[in-house]
N, C-alpha and C positions, 0 to 999 in steps of 0.2 A: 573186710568183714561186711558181710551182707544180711539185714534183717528184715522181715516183715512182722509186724506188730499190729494187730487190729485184737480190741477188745470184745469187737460181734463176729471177731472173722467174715466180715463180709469183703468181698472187693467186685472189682467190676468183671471179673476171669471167675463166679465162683468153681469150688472142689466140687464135681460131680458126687452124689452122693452112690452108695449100693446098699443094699439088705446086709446088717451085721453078720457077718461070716460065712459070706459070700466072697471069693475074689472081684478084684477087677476086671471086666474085661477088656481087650483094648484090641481093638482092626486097626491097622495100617497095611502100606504099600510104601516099597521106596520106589524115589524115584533116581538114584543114585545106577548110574549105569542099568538100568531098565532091570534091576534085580527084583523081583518083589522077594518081601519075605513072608515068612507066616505069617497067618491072617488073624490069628488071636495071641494075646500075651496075656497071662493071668498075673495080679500083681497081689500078693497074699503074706501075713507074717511067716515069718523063715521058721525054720524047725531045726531041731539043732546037729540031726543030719544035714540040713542045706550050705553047715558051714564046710564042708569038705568039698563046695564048689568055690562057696563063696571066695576062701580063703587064696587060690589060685588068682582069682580075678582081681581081688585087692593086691596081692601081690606084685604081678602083672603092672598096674597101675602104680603102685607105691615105686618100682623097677625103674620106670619112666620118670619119679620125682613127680608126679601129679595128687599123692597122695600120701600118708604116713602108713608106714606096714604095719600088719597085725598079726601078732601069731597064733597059731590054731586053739593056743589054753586063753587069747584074751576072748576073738570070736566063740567060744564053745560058752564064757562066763559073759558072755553081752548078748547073744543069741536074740534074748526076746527083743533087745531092739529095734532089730533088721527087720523089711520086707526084702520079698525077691519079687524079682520078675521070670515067668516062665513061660517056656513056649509050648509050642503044641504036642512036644514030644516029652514035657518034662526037665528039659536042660532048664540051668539058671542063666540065665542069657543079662541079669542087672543086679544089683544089690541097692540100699541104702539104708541109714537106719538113725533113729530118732534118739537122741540121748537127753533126756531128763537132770536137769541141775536143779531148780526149785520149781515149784507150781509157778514160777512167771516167768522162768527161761529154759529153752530147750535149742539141742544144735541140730541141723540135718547133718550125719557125717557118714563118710567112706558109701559115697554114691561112684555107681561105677556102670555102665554098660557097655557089655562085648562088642568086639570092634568090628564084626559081622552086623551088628545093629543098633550102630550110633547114628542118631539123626534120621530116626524114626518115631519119635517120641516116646521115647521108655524111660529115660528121665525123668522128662516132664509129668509122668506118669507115677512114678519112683516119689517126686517130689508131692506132688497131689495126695495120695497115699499119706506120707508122712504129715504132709498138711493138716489133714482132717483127721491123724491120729489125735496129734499136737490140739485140735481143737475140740474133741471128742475126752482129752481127758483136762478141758478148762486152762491150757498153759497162755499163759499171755504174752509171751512174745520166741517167736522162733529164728534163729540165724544160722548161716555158714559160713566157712572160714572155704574159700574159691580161688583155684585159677582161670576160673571162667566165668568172674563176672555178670557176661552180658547172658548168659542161660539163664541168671537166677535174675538178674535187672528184667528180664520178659517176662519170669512168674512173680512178678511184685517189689521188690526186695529193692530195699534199698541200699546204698553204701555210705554204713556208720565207721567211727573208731572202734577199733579191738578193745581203749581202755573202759569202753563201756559195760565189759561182758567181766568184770575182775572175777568170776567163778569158773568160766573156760580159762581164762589165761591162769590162774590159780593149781588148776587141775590137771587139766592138761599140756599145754602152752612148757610151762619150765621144766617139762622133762623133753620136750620137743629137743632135737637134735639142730632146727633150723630159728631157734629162741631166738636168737641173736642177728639172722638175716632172712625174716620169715618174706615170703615173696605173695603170701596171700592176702585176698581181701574181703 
């Protein structure tokens, strides 16, 4: 279980800001076998047509065991959760999304980016985004439940006990199917 908790959201990495409803926008290049990829990714709240991408890509990922599957009626009743990431032709190329428990706990979950463009910063990008939702509507502490650690230990986060969070494990947690030998942190 991974959390960062600041009561001014400040850190020493701050969340870039933008003009409210405005996308993000994001330039990279890989450097991954001399591919570049597109030069802009916009990281914007999902619409609830976007789950009929989304839902493949968590799939995909849920497939692999890197994440819990969702089906298209829970995505279509969580919608406003999510941002995406998109590219320059409109594909969803990332998901993530911010889940609300009380004004002082919130989870980042079902973060995911295409395996065309992992390790280009759309994540990092993904998570920033959620970030500054999470701080934009006053929550006081934000966490993930990770098999990758050291991505979310880069953007701040540190690694607490799960029995800290008894409204995730509560809620979600004991209908989990991996309750009993959960392998996340």
């Amino acid at each position: 279980m991974l959390v960062r908790i600041s009561k001014n959201w400040r850190s020493s990495d701050p969340v870039p800001q933008a003009p409210i409803g405005s996308p993000d926008l994001v330039g990279y290049s890989s450097g991954r076998s001399g591919a570049v990829l597109p030069a802009e990714i916009a990281v914007r709240p999902a619409t609830i047509a976007d789950m009929r991408e989304v839902e493949p890509l968590i799939r995909k990922f849920a497939a692999d065991n890197l994440m819990l599957p969702k089906s298209s009626d829970q995505l279509a009743r969580t919608f406003r959760e999510f941002v995406v990431a998109v590219d320059a032709t409109g594909r969803i190329v990332g998901c993530g999304a911010l889940r609300i428990y009380t004004e002082e706990l919130a989870e980042i979950c079902s973060l995911a980016v295409a395996e065309g463009y992992q390790g280009a910063g759309i994540g990092r990008q993904l998570v920033e985004r959620l970030m500054r939702d999470g701080r934009d509507l006053a929550v006081g502490r934000v966490f993930a439940l990770t098999l990758k650690p050291d991505f979310f230990t880069k953007m701040g986060f540190g690694v607490v006990p799960k029995e800290n969070f008894p409204l995730k494990v509560w809620a979600d947690c004991r209908n989990c199917p991996k309750l009993n030998a959960c392998d996340e942190i």
